[in-house]
matplotlib code that plots the C-alpha trace (Angstrom):
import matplotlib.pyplot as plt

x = [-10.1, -6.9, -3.4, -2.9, -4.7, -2.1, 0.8, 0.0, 0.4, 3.4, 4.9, 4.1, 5.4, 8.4, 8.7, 8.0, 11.5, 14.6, 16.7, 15.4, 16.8, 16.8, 17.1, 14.7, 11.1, 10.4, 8.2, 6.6, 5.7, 4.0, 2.2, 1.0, -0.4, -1.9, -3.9, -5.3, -2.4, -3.7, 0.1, -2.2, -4.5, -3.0, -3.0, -0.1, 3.1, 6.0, 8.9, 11.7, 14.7, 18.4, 20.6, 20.3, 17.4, 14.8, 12.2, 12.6, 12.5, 9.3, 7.8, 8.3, 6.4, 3.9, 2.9, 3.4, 0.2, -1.9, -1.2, -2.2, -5.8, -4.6, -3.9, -1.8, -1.0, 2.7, 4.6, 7.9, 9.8, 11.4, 8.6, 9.7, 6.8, 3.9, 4.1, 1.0, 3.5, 4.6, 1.2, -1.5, -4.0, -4.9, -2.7, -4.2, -2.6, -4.0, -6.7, -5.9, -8.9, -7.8, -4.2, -5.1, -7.5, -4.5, -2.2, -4.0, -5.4, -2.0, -0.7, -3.6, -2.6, 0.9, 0.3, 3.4, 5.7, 8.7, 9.1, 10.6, 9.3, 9.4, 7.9, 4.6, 4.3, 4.4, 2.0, 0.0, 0.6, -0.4, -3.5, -5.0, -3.6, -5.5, -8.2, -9.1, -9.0, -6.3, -4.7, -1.0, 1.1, 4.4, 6.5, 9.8, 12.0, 13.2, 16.6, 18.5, 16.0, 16.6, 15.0, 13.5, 9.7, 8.8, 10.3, 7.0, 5.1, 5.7, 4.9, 5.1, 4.2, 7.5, 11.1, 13.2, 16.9, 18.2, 22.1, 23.7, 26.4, 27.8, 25.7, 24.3, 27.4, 26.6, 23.5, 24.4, 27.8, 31.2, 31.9, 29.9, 29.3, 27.9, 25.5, 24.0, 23.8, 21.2, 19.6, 18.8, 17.3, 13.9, 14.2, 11.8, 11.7, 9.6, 9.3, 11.0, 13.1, 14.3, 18.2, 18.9, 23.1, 25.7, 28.8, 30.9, 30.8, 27.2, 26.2, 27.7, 26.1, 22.6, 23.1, 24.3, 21.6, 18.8, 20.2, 20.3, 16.6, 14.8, 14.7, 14.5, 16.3, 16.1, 19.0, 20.7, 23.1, 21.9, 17.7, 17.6, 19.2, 18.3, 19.9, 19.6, 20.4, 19.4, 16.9, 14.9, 14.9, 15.8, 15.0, 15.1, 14.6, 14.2, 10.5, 11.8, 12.6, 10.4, 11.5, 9.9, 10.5, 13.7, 12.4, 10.9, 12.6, 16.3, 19.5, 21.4, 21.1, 17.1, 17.6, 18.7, 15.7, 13.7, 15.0, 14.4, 10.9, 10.5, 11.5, 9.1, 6.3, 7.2, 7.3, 3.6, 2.4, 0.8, 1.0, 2.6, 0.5, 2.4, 5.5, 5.1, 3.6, 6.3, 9.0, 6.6, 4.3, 6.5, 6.4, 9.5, 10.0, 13.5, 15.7, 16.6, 13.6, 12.8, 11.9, 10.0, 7.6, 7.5, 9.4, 13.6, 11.9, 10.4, 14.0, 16.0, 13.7, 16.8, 18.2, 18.0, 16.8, 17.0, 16.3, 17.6, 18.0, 20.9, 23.4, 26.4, 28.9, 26.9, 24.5, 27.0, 28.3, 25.3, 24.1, 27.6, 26.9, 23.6, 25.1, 27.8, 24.4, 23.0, 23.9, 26.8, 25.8, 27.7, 26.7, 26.8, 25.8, 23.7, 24.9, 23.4, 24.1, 24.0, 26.9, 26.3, 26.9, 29.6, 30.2, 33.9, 32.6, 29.5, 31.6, 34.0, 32.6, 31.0, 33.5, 34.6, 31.1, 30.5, 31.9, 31.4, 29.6, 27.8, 27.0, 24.4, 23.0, 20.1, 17.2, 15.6, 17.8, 19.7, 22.1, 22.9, 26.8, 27.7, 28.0, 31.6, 32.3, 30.6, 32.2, 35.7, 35.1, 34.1, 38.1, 39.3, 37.1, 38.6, 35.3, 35.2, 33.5, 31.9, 28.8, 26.1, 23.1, 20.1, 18.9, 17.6, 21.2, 23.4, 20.8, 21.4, 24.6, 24.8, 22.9, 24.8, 27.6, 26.2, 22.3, 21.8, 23.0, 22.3, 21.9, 21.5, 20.5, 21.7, 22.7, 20.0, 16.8, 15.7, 17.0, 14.8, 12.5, 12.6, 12.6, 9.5, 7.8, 8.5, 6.3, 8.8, 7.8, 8.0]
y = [-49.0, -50.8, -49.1, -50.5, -46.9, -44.7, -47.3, -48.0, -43.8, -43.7, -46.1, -44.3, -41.0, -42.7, -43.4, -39.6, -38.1, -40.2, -38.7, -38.8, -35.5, -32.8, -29.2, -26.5, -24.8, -24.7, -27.9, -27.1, -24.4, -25.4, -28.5, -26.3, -23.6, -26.4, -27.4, -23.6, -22.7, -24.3, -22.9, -19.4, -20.7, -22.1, -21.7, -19.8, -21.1, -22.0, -22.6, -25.2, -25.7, -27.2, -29.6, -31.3, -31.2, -29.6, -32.6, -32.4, -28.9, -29.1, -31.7, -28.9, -26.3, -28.7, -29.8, -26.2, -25.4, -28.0, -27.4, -23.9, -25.8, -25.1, -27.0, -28.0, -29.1, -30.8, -31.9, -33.6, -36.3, -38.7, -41.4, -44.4, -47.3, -45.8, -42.5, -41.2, -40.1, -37.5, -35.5, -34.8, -32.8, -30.6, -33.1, -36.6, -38.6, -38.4, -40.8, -43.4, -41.9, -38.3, -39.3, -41.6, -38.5, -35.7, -38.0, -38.9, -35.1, -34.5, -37.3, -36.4, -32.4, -32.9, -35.1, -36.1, -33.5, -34.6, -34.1, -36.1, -37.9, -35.6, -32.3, -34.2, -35.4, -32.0, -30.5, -33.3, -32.4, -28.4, -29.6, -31.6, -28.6, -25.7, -28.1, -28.7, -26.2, -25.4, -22.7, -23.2, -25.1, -26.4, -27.3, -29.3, -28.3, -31.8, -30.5, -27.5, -24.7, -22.7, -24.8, -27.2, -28.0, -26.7, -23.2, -21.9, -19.9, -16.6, -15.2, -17.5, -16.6, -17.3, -19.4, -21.3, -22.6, -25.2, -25.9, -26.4, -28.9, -30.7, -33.0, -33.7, -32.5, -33.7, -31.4, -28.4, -27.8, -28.9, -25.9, -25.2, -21.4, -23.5, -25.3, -22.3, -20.1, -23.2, -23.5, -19.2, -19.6, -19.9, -16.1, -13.7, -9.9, -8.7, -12.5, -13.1, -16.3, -18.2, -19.1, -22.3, -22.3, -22.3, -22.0, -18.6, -19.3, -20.5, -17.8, -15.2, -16.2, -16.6, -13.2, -12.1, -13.2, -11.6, -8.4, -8.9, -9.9, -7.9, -10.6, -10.0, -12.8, -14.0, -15.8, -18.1, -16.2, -12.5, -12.9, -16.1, -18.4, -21.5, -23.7, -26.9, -25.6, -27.7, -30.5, -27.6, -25.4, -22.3, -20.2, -16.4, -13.7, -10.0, -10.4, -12.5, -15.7, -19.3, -21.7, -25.3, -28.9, -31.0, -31.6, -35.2, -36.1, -37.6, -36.2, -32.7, -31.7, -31.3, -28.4, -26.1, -27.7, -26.9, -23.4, -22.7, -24.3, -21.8, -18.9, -20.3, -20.0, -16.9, -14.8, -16.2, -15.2, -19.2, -18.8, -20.7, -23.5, -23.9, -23.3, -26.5, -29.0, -28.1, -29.4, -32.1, -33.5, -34.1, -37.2, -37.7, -41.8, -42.5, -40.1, -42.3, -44.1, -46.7, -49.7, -51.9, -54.0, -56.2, -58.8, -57.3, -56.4, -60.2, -61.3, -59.7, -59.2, -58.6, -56.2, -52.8, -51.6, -48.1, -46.6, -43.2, -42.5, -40.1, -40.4, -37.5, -36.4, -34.0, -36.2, -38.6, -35.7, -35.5, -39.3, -39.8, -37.7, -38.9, -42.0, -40.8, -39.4, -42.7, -45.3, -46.9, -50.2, -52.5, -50.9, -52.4, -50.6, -52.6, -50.0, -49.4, -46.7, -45.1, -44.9, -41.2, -40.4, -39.8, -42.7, -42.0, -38.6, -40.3, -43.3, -41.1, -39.6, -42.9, -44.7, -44.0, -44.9, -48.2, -51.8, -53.1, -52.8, -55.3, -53.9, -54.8, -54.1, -52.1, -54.2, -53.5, -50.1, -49.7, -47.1, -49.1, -49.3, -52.4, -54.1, -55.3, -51.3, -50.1, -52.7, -51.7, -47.9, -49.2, -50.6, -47.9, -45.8, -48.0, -49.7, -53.5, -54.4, -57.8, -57.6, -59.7, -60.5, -59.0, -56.7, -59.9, -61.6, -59.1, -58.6, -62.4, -62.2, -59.3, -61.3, -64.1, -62.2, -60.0, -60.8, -57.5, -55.4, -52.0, -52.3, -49.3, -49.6, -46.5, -44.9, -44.3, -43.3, -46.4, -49.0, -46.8, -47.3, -51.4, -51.6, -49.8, -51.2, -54.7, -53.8, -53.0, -49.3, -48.1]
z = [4.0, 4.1, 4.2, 0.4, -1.2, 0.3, -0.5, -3.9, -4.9, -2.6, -4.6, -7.8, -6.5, -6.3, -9.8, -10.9, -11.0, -11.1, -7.9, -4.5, -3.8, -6.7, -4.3, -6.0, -5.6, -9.3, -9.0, -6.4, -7.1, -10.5, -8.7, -5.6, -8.5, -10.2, -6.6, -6.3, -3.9, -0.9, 0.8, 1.3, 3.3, 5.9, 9.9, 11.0, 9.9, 12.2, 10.1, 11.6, 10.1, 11.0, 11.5, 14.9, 17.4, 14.8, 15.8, 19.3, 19.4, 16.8, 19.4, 22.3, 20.5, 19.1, 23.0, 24.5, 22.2, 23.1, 26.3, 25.9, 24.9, 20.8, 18.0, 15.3, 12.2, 12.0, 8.9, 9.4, 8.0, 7.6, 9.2, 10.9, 10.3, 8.8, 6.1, 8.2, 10.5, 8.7, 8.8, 12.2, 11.3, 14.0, 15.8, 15.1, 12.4, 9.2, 8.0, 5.8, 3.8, 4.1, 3.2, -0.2, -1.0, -1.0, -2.5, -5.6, -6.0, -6.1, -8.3, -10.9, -10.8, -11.7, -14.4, -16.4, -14.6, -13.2, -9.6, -6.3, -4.0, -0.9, -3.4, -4.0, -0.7, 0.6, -1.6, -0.7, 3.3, 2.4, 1.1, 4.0, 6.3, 3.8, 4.3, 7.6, 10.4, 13.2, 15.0, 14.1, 11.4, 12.1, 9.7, 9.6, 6.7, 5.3, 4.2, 4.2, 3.8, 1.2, -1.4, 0.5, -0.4, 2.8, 1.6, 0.2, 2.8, 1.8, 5.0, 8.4, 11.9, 13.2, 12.0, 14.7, 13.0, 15.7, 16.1, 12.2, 12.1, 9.1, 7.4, 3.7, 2.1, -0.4, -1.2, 1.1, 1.1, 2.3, 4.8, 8.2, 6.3, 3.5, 5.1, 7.7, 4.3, 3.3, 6.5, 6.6, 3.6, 5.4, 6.8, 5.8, 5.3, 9.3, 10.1, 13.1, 14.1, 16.7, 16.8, 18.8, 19.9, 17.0, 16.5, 15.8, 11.9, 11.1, 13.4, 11.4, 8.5, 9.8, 11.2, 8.4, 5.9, 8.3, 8.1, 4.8, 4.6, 7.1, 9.8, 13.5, 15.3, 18.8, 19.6, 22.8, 24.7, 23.7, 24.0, 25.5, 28.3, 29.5, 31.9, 34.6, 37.9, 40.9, 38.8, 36.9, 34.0, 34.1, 31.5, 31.0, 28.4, 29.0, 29.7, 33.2, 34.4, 34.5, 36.8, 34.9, 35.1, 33.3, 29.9, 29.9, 26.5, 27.8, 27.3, 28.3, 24.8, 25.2, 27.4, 24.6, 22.3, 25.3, 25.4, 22.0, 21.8, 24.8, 22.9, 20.3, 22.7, 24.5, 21.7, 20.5, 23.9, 24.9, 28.7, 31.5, 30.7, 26.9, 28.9, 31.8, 28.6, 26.5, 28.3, 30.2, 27.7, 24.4, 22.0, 19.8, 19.1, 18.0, 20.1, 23.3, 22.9, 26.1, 24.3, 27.1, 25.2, 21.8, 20.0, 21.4, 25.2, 25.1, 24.2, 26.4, 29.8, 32.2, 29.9, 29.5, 25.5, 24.0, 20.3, 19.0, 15.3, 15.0, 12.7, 12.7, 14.7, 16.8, 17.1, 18.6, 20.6, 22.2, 22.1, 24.5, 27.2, 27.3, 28.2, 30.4, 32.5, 32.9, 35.4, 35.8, 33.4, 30.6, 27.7, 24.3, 20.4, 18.0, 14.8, 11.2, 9.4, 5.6, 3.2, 3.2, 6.8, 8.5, 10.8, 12.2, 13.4, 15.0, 16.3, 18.0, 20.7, 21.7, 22.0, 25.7, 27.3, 25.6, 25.6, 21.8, 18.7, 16.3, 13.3, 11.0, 7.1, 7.9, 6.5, 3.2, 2.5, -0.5, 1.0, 3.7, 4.8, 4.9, 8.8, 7.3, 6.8, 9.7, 12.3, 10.6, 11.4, 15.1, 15.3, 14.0, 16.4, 19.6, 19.9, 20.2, 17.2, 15.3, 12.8, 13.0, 10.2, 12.2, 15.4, 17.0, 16.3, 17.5, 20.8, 21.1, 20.9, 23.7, 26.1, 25.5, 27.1, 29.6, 29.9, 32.2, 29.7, 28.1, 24.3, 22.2, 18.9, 17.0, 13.9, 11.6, 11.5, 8.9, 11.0, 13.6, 12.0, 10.5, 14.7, 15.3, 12.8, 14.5, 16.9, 19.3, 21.2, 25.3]

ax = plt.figure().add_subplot(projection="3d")
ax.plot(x, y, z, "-o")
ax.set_aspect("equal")
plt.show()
């Protein structure tokens, strides 16, 4: 069976409500009733929600399990080539045959209701998990939390909220309070959670909401610390200290994703085993992603070529000191970005540890800033900017100049993603 069964109901999911984004459980809940409830009868949920490192930290707990000898299930979004991304049953991506099987079950119980894009899909997800057996879910809240489609599990094993920053104002709120008060939404009464670092204000809030709701919370800097010290990690709660390697995903940020995905996996009790593939064995494409083979690595072979999909300011916080970390070489941006982010607060930061940007349209998205508008904020930014009509032309371009470069293609998950599906991976 071809890719074409799942594509074809994708397509007419899309077509089901007329926003993308419409925030509220009320159709979801009506579909997932219609479907027997299969969100009751799942492995034991581990509920992830905020704004910046949720995947990575997501990735952590997902490969501390199996190396504990467990399994899986994993929901997250957005995908980056294929849709199948998005769901591993028991940690294998789903079959085109399991996949076109949930999706039209799903399409055929909601009938003529409206609802988005992203609700169906994740009924369509907590079918396949009620379905097939594993020892842990873990689920990626799409956006915000509070009424996100992810927000139905009445009960969950455990909640981790990773650092809040400002993003999605536009659904969420215009204040940092704002936007934590969405992201606590996924605390339950007796259902402890994991708090990743924050600052002062969303930390009131997410405090403040689980004492509100019953929530136990176990948070960095009072019940957990991690740390590098000497080429390790260091991480310690009140249980003791484990001494364990860097985390192999790049970037200083990773050791607070680490440390919570610790946390995650401390207070389920995996073992030192969990612990060592947690921070050793992860798989998170798209976040300082070596690319070292395909179509860009063929054109550029003296270069040096990495991937990462954030797109606001923290993330361009932390995207900047990744790069202040790395060898001393000519670095160059190859930028695309939506007209919903924003890209002064990402340029920013980057602008000290780079040379110049070309900025592109990204290909095939209708929200795409245009490379006119994104190579202007570069200027304005203190970057060195031009725009060019393609990845390949802007790499061109690059190595046209400096040959031994570093190119960094950056800014958005979908132009991620039209990369990856070009065949290009490390």
């Amino acid at each position: 069976m071809t890719t074409a069964g799942s594509d074809v109901i994708l397509q007419r999911m899309m077509a089901l409500h007329p926003k993308i984004i419409d925030l509220t459980l009320d159709r979801v809940w009506r579909l997932l009733d219609a479907l027997g409830n299969p969100e009751r009868s799942l492995p034991p949920v581990i509920h992830v929600a905020g704004t910046n490192g949720k995947g990575s930290t997501l990735a952590m707990i997902r490969a501390g399990i199996e190396g504990a000898g467990q399994s899986a299930h994993v929901y997250t979004s957005p995908h980056l080539a294929r849709f199948h991304e998005r769901i591993r049953l028991a940690g294998d991506l789903i079959s085109e045959e399991e996949l076109t099987k949930v999706l039209d079950e799903c399409y055929r119980a909601n009938g003529d209701g409206a609802i988005t894009y992203f609700e169906i899909t994740t009924c369509a997800a907590l079918l396949a998990f009620a379905r097939t057996p594993a020892d842990y879910t873990l689920l990626e809240v799409g956006l915000g939390g509070r009424l996100d489609a992810t927000n139905v599990i009445e009960k969950p094993a455990l909640c981790v909220i990773t650092p809040v920053s400002v993003d999605h104002q536009q659904f969420l709120g215009e204040t940092l309070e704002e936007i934590a008060f969405e992201k606590a939404g996924i605390l339950k009464r007796g259902v402890t959670c994991v708090v990743g670092p924050q600052e002062d204000a969303a930390l009131e809030v997410i405090e403040r909401q689980a004492a509100r709701v019953g929530a136990p919370l176990l948070v960095h800097g009072q019940h957990w610390h991690v740390q590098e010290e000497r080429g390790r990690l260091v991480y310690t709660d009140d249980t003791g200290l484990r001494d364990l390697s860097l985390p192999n995903l790049p970037g200083a940020h990773q050791i607070d994703n680490a440390g919570a995905a610790l946390a995650a996996l401390r207070y389920l009790e995996l073992g030192d085993a969990a612990y060592e593939a947690a921070v050793t064995r992860a798989e998170w494409p798209a976040r300082m992603q070596r690319l070292s083979k395909g179509p860009l690595a063929d054109q550029a072979p003296a270069a040096e070529l990495w991937l990462d999909g954030g797109h606001n300011p923290a993330a361009g916080i932390a995207l900047a000191r990744v790069l202040a970390s790395l060898p001393k070489r000519p670095t160059h941006l190859i930028c695309g970005m939506l007209n919903t982010k924003d890209i002064t607060g990402y340029l920013r930061p980057l602008a000290a540890e780079v040379e110049s940007l070309t900025a592109i349209s990204i290909p095939g998205e209708a929200n795409t800033l245009p490379a006119e508008q994104t190579a202007q904020a570069a200027t304005d930014a203190g970057i060195s900017a031009s725009c060019a009509e393609s990845v390949e032309a802007a790499l061109a371009s690059i190595l046209d100049r400096e040959p031994h470069a570093r190119v960094l293609i950056c800014g958005s998950l979908y132009l991620a993603g039209a990369v990856l599906r070009e065949g290009n991976a490390s």
